[in-house]
MIBA-385779 format. One record per atom (N, C-alpha, C, O, CB): x, y, z. Coordinates in steps of 0.1 Angstrom, whole numbers, padded with zeros to 4 digits, always signed. Each point is the difference from the previous one (the first is absolute). Glycine has a CB too. Layout:
<rs>
XYZ;...
</rs>
This chain:
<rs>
+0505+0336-0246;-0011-0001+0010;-0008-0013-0002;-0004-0005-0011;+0002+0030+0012;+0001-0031+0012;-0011-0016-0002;-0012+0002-0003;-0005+0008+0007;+0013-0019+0009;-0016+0006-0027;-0015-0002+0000;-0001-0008+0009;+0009-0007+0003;-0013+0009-0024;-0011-0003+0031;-0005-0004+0012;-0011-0002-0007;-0006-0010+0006;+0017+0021+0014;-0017-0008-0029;-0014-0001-0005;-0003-0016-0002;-0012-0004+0001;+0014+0028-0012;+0009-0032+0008;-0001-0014-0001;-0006-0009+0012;-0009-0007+0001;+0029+0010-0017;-0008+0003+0028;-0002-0006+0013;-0010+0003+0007;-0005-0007+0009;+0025+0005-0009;-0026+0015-0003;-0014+0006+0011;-0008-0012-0008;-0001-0010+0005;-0001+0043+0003;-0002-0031-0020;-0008-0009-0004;+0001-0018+0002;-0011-0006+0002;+0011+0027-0015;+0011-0026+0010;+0004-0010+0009;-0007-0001+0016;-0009-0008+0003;+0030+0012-0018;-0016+0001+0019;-0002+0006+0017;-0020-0005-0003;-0007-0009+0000;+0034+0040+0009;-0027-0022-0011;-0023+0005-0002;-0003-0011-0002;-0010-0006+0005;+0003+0029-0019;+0016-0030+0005;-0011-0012-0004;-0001-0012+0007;-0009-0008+0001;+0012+0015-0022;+0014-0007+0027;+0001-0011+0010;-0006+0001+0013;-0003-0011+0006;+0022+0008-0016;-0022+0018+0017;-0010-0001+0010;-0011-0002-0002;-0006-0005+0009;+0016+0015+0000;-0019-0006-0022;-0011-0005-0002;-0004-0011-0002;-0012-0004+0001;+0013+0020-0005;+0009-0023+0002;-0002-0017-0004;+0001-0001+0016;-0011+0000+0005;+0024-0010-0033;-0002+0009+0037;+0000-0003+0016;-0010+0002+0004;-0005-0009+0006;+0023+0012-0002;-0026+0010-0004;-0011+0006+0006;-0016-0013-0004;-0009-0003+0007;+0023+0035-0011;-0010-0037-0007;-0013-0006-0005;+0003-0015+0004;-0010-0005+0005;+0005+0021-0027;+0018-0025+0023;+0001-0007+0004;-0006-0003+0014;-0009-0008+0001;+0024+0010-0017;-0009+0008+0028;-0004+0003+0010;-0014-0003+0005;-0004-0006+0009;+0021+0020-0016;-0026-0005-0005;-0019+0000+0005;+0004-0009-0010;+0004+0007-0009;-0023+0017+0017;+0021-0037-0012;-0005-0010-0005;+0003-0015+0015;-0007-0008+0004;+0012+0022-0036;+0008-0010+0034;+0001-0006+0015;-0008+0000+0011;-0004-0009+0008;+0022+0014-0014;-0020+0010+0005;-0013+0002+0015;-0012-0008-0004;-0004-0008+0008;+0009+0036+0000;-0012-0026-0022;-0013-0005-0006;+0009-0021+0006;-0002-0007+0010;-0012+0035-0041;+0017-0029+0026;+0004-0015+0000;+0003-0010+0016;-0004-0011+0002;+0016+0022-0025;-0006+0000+0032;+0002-0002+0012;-0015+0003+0007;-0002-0005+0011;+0029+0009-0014;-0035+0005-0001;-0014+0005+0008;-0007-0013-0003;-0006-0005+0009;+0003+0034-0013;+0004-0037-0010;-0009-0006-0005;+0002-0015+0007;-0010-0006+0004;+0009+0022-0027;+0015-0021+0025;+0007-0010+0008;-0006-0006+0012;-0005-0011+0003;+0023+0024-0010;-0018+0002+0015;-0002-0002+0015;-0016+0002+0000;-0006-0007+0009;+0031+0017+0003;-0032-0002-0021;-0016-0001+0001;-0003-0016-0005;-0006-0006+0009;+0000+0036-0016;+0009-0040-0007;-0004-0009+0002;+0002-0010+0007;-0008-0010+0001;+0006+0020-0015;+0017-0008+0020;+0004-0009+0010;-0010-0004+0014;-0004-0011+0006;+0029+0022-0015;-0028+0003+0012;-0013-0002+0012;-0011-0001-0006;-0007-0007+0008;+0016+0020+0009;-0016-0010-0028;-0013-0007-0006;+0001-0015+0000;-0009-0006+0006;+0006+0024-0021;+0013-0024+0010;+0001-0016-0001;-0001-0005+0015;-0007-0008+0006;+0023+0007-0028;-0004+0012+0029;+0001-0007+0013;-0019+0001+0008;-0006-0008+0007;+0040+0016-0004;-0036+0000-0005;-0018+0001+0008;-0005-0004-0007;-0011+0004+0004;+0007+0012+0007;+0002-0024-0024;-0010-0010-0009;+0007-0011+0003;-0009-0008-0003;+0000+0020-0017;+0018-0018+0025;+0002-0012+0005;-0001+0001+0018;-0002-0011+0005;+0016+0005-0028;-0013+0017+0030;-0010+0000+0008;-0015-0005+0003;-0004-0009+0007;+0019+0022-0009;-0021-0005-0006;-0019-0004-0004;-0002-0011+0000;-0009-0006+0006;+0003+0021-0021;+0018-0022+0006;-0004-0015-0006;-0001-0008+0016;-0009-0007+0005;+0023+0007-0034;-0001+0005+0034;+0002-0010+0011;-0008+0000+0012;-0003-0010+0007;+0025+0011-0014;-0027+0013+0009;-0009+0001+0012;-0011-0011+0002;-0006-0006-0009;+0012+0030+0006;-0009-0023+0012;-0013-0013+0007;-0012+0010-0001;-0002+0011+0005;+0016-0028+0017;-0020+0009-0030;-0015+0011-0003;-0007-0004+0010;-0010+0006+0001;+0005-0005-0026;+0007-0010+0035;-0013+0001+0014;+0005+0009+0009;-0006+0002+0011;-0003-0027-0010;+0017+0031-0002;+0010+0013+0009;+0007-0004+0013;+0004+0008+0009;-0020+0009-0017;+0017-0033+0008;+0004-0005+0010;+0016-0005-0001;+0005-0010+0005;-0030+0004-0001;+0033+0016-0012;+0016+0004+0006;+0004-0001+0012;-0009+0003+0008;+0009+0011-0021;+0010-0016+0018;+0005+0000+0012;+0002+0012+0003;+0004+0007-0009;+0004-0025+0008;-0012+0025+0015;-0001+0012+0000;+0009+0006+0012;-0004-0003+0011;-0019+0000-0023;+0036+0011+0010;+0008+0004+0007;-0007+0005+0015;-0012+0002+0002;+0026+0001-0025;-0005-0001+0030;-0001-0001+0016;-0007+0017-0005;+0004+0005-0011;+0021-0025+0030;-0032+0025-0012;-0004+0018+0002;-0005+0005-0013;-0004+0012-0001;+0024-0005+0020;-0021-0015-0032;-0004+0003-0010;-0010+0006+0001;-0008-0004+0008;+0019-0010-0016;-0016+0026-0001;-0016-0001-0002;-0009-0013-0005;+0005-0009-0007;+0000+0032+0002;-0017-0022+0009;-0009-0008-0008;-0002-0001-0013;+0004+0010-0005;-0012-0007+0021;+0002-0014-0025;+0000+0003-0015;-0009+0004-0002;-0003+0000-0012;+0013-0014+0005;-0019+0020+0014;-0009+0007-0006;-0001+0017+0007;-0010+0006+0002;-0003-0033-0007;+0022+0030+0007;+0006+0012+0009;-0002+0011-0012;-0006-0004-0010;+0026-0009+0028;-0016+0023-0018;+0000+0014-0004;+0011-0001-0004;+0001+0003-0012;-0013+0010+0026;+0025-0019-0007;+0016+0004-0009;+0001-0014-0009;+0011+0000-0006;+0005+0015+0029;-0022-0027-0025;+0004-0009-0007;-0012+0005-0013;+0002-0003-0012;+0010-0019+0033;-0020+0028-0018;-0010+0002-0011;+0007+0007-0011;+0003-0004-0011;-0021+0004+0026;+0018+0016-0004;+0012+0009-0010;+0010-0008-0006;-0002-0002-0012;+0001+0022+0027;+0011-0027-0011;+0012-0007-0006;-0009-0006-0011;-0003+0009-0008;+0020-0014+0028;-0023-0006-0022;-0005-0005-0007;-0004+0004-0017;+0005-0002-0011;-0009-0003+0036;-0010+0017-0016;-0004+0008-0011;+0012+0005-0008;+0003-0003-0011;-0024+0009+0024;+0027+0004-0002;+0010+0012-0012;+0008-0009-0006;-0002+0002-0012;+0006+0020+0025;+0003-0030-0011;+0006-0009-0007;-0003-0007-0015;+0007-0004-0010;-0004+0004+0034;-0015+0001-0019;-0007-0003-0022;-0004+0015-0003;+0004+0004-0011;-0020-0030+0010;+0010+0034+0009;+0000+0016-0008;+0017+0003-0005;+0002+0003-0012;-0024+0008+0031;+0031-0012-0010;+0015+0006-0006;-0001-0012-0009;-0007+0006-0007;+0023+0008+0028;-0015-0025-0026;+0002-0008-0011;-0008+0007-0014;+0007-0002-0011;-0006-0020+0030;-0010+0027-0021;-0005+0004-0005;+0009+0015-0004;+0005+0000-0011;-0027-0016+0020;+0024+0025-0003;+0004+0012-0004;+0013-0002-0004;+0005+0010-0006;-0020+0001+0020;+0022-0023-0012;+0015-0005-0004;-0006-0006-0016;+0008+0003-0009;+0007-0011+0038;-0020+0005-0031;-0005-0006-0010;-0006+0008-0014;+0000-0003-0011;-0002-0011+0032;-0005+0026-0013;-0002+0014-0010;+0016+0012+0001;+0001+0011-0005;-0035-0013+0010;+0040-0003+0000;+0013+0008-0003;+0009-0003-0006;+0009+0008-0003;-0012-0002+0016;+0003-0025-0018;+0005-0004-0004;-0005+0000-0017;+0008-0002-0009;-0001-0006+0034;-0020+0011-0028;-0010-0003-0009;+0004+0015-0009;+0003+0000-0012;-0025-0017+0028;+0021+0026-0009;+0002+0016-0006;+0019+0003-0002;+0004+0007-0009;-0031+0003+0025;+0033-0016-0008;+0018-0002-0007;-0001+0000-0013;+0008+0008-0006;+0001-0024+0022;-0016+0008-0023;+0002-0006-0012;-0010+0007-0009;-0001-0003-0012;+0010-0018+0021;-0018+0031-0001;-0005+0009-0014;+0002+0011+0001;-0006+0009-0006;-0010-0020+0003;+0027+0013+0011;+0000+0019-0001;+0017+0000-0003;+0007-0008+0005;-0030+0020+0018;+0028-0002-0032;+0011+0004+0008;+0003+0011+0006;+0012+0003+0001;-0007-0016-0011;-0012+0019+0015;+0000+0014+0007;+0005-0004+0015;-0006-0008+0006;-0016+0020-0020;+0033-0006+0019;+0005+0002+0010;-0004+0000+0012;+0002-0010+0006;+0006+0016-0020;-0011-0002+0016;-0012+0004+0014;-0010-0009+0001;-0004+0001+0012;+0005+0020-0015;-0008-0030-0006;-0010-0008+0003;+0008-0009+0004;-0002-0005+0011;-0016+0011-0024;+0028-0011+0007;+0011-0010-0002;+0005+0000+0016;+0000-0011+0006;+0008+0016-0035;-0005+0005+0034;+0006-0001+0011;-0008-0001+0010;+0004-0004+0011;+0012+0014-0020;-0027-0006+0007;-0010+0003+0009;-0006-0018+0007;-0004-0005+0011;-0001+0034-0027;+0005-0032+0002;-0003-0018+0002;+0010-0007+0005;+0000-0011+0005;-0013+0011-0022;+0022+0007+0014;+0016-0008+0005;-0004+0000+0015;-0005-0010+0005;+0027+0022-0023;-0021-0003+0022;-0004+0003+0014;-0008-0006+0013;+0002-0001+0012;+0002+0016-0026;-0018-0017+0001;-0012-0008+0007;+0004-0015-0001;-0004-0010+0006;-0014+0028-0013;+0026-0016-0004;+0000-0016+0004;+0010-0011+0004;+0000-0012-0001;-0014+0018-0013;+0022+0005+0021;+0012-0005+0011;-0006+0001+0011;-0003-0010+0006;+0023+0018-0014;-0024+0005+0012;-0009+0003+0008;-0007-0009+0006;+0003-0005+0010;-0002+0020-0019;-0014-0020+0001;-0008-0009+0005;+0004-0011+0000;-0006-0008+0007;-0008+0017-0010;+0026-0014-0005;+0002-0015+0000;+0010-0003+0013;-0002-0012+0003;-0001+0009-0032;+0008+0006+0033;+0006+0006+0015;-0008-0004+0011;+0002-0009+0008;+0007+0029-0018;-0020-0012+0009;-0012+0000+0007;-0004-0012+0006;+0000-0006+0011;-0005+0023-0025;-0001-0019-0003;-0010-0015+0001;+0013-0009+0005;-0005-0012+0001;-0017+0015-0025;+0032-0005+0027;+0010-0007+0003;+0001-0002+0014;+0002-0011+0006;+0009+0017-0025;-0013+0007+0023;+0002+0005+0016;-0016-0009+0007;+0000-0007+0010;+0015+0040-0015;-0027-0030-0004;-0013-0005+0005;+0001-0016+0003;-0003-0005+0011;-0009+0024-0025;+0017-0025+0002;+0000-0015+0001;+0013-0004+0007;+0000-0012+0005;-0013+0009-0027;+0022+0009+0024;+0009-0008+0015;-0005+0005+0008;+0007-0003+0009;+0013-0001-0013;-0033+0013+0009;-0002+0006+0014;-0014-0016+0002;-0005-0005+0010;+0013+0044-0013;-0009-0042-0008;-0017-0010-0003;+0011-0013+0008;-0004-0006+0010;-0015+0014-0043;+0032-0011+0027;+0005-0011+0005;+0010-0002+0013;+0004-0010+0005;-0008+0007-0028;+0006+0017+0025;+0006-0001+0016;-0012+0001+0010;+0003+0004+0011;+0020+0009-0017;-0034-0016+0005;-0012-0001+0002;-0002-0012+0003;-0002-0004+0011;-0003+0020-0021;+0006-0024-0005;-0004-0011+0001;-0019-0005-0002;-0008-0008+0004;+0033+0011+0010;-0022+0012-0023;-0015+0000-0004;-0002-0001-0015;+0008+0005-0007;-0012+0010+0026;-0009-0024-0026;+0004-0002-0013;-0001+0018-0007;-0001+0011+0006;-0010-0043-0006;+0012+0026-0016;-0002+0010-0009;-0014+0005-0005;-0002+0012-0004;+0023-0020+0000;-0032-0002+0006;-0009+0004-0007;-0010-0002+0013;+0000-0010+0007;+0008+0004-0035;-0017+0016+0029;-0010-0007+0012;-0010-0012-0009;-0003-0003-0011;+0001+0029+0028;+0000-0029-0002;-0008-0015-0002;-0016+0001-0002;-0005+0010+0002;+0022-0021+0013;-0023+0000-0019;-0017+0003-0003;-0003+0009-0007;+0009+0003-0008;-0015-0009+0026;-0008+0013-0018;-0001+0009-0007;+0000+0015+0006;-0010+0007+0003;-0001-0026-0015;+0028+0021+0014;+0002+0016+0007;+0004+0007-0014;+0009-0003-0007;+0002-0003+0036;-0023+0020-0031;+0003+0003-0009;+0011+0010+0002;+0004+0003+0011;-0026-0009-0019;+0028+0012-0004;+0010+0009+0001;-0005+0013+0005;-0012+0005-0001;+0024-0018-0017;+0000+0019+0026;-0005+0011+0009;-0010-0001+0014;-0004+0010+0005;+0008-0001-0028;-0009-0020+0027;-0009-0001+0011;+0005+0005+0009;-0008+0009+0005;+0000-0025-0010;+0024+0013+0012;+0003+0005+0011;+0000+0014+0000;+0001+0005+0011;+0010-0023-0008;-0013+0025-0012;-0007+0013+0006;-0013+0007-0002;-0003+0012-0002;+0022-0010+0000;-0026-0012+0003;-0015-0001+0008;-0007+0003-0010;+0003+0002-0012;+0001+0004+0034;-0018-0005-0016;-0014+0002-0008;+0002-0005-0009;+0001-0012-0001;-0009+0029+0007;+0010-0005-0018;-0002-0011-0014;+0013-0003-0007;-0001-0005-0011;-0021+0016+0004;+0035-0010+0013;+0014+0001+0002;+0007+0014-0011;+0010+0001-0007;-0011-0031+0015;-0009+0038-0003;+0011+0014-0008;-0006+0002-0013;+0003+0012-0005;+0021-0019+0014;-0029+0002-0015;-0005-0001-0016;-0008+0013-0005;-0001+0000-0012;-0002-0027+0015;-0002+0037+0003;-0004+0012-0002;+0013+0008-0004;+0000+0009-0009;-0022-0012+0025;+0033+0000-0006;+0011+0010-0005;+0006-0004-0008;+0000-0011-0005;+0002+0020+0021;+0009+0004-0019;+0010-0002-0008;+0002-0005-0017;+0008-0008-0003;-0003+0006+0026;-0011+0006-0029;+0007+0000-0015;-0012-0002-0009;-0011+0001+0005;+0035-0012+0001;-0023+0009-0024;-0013-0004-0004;-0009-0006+0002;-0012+0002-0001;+0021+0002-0008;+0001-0018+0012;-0007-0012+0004;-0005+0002+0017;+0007+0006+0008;+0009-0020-0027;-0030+0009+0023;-0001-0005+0009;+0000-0011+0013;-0003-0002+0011;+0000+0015-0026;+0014-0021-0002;+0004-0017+0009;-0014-0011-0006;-0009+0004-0008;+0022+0009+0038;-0013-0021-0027;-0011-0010+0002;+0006-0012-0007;-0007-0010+0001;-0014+0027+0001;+0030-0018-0008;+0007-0013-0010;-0006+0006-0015;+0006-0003-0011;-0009-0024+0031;-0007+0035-0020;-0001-0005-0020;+0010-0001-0005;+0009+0000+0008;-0025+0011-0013;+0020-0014-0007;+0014-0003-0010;+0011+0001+0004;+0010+0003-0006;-0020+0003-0010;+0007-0009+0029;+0019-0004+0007;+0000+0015+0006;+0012+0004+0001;+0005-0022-0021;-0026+0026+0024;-0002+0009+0009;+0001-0007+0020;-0009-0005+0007;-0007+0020-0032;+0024-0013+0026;-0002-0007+0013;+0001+0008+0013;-0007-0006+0009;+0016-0011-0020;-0005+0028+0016;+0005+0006+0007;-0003+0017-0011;+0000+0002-0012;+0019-0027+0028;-0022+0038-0002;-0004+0009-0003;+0018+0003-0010;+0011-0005+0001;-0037+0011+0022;+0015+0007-0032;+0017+0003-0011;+0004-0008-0009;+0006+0004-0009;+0004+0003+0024;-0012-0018-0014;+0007-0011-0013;-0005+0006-0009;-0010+0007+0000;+0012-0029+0008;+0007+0016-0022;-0007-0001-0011;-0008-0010-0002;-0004-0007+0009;+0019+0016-0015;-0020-0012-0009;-0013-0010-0001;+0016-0008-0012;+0011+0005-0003;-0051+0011+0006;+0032-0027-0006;+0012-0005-0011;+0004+0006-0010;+0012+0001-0005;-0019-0017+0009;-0006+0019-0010;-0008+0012-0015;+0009+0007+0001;+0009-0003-0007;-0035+0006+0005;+0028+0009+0013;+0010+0007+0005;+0013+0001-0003;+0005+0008-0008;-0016-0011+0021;+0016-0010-0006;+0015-0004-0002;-0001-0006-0017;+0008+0004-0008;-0001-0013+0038;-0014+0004-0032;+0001-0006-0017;+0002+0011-0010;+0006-0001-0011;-0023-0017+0016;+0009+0030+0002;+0003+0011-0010;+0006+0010+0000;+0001+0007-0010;-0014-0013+0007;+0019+0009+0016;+0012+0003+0004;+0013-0004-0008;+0007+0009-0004;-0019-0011+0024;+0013-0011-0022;+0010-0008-0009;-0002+0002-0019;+0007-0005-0008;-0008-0012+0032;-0007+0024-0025;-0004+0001-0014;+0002+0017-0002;+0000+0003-0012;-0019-0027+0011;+0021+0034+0010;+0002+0010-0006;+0014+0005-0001;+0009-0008+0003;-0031+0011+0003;+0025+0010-0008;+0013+0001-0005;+0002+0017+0005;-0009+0007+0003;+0008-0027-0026;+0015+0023+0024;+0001+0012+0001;-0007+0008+0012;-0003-0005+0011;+0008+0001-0033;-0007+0018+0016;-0012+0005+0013;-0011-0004+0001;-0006+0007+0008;+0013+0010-0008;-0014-0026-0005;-0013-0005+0004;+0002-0008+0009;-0008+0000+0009;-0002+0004-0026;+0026-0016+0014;+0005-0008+0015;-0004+0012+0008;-0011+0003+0004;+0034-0020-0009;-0011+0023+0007;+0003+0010+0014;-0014+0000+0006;-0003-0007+0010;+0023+0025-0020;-0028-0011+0002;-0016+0010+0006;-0005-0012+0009;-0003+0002+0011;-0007+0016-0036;+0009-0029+0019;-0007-0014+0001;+0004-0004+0014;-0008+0000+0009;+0009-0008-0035;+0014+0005+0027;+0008-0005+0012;+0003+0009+0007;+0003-0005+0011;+0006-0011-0019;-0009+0026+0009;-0003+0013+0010;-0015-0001+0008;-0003+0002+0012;+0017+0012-0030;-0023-0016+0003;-0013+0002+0010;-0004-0014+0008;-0007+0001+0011;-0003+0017-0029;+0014-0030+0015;-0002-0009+0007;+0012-0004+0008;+0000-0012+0004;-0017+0009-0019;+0024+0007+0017;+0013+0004+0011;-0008+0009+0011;+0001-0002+0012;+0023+0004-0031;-0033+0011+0013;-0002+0010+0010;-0012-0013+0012;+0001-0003+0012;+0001+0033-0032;-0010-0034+0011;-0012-0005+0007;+0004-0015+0009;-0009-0003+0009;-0006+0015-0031;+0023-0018+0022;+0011-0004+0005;+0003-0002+0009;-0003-0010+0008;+0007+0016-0018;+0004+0006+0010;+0007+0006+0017;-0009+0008+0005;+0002+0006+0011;+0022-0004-0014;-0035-0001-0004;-0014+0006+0011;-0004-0008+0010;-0002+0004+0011;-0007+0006-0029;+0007-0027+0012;-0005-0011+0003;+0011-0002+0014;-0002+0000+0012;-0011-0009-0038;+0025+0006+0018;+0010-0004+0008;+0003+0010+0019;+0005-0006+0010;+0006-0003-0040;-0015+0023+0029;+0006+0009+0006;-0016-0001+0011;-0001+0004+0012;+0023+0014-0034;-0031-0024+0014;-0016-0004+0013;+0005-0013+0008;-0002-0001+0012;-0023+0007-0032;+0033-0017+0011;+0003-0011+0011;+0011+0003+0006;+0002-0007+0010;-0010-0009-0021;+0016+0024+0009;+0017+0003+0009;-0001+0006+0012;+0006+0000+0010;+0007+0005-0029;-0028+0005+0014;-0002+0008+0012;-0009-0009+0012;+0001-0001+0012;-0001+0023-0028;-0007-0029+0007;-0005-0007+0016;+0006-0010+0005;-0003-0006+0010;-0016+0009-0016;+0032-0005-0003;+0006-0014+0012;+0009+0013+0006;+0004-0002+0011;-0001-0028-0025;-0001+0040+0009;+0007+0012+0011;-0004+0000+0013;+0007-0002+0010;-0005+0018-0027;-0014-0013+0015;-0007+0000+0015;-0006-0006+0006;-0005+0004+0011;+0004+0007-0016;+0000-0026-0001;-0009-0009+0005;+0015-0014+0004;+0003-0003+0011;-0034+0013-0030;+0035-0012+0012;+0011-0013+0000;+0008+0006+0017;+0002+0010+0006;+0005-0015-0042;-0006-0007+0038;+0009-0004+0012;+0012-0004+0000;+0005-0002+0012;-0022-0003-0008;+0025+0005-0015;+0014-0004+0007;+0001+0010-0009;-0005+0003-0011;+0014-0029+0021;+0003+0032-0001;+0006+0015-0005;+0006+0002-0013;-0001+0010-0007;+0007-0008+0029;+0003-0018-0027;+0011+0001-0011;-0013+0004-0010;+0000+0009-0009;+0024-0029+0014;-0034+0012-0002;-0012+0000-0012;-0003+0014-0002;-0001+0004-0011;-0010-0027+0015;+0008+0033+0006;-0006+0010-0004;+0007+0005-0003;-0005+0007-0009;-0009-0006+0018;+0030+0002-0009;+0007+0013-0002;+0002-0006-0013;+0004+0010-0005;+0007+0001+0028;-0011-0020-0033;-0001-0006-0010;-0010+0007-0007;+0003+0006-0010;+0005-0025+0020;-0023+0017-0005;-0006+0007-0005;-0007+0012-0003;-0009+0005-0008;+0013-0020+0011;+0009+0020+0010;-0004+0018-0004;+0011+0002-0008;-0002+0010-0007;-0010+0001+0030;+0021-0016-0024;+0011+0004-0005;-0008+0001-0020;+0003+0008-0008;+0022-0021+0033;-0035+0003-0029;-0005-0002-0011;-0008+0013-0001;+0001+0007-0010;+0000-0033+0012;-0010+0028+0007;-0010+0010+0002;+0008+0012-0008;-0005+0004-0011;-0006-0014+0036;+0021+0015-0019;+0009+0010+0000;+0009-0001-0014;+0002+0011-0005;-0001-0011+0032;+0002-0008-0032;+0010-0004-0012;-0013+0001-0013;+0002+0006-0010;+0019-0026+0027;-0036+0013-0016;-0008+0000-0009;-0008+0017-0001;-0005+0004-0011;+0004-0036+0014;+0000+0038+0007;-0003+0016+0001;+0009+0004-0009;-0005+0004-0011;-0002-0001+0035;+0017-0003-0024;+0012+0008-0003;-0001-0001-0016;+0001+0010-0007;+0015-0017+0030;-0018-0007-0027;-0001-0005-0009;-0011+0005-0008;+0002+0003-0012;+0010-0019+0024;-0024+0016-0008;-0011+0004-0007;+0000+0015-0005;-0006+0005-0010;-0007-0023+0023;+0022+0024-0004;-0002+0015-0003;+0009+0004-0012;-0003+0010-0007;-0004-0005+0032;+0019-0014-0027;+0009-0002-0013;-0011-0001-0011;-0003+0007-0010;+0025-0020+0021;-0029+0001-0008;-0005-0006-0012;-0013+0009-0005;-0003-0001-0011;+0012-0025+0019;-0016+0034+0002;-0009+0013-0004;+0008+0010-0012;-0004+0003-0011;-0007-0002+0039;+0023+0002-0022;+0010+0008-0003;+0001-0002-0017;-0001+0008-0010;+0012-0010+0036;-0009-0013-0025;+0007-0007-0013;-0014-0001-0010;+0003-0001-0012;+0020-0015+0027;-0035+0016-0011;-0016-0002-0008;+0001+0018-0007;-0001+0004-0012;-0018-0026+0035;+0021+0027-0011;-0003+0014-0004;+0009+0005-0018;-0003+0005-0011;+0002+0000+0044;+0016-0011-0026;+0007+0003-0011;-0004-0003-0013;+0003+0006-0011;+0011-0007+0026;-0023-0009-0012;-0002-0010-0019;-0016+0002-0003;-0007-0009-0006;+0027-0017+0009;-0025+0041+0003;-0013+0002+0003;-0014-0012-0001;-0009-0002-0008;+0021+0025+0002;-0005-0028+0020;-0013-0010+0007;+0001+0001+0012;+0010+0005+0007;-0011-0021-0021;-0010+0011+0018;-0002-0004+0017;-0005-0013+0005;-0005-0010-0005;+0001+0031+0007;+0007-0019+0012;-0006-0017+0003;-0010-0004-0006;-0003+0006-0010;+0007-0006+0028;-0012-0013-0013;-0017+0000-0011;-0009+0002+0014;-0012+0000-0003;+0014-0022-0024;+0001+0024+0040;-0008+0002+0006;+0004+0007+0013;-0008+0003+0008;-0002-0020-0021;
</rs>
């Protein structure tokens, strides 16, 4: 009779090595195409005309419109959340956070990709001109009451409602294990709080269609999302901070 006990084990160990290759490919290929469009929209910024006088395609919106604002703004908010998903990769190895960032940060880097060719089939720059603060185009005080810990205003690189502050991201990068997770969970939640106040108003407010279904499709995808990430606080008994 054959012993097989050699070859199952054989067998186990060689799919486990494939299986790990594999999520080391996806992490490598997510990481590829997310920095590929970071560089590509930071050599955007650089290039744009800060008096906002781009050549400006035939039927385009205005640069100071509702749908170039949204583009604009979300485009450094999703830079940011690619940036804390990339930050928590490297302090957890728990599965689920791991993937969860995987996610966000194809996801948004996609996104912010989709925003800045929608800015240049426009023919509108990247950054508004003078002193238009972030979030204006949606009025009054541009949103800054809603969505997340932060209320926006620029302090320490707070710019837009939801961001982190730097302190944040700095210490974000200094913890380990589940205190990562708890950390990038809760400022992941507060986030897509911020993010899901501007998606919705270019939902209903923006004018060219591709833009809105863009940003409901965000609306819908960061919902979905937050209610994981409640899910995932609960498990490691925490909750949002606010």
């Amino acid at each position: 009779m054959t012993d097989t006990t050699d070859t199952t084990d054989t067998t186990d160990t060689t799919a486990g090595a494939e299986r790990l290759k594999t999520a080391r490919v996806r992490w490598a290929a997510g990481v590829a195409v997310a920095l590929a469009l970071l560089f590509a929209g930071a050599a955007a910024v650089a290039a744009a005309r800060e008096d906002g006088s781009a050549p400006r395609a035939a039927g385009a919106p205005a640069s100071d419109s509702v749908d170039a604002g949204f583009a604009r703004d979300m485009a450094v908010h999703h830079q940011q959340a690619v940036e804390m998903s990339f930050i928590v990769r490297d302090r957890t190895d728990d599965e689920d956070v791991r993937r969860l960032a995987y996610d966000i940060a194809n996801t948004q880097a996609n996104q912010r990709g989709m925003l800045l060719g929608r800015l240049d089939l426009w023919g509108l720059p990247k950054v508004a001109g003078g002193d238009v603060p972030p979030m204006a185009w949606m009025g009054g005080d541009g949103g800054h009451e809603h969505g997340g810990h932060h209320p926006g205003g620029g302090g320490d690189g707070v710019l837009m409602a939801g961001m982190a502050s730097r302190a944040e991201l700095e210490r974000l990068a200094r913890l380990d294990g589940q205190q990562a997770e708890v950390f990038y969970l809760q400022l992941m939640t507060d986030h897509h709080k911020g993010g899901v106040v501007m998606a919705e108003a270019c939902a209903s407010r923006c004018t060219v269609p591709v833009e809105q279904r863009l940003a409901q499709g965000m609306v819908e995808g960061q919902q979905s999302e937050l209610g994981l990430m409640r899910d995932m606080l609960t498990e490691r008994k925490a909750r949002p901070r606010s």
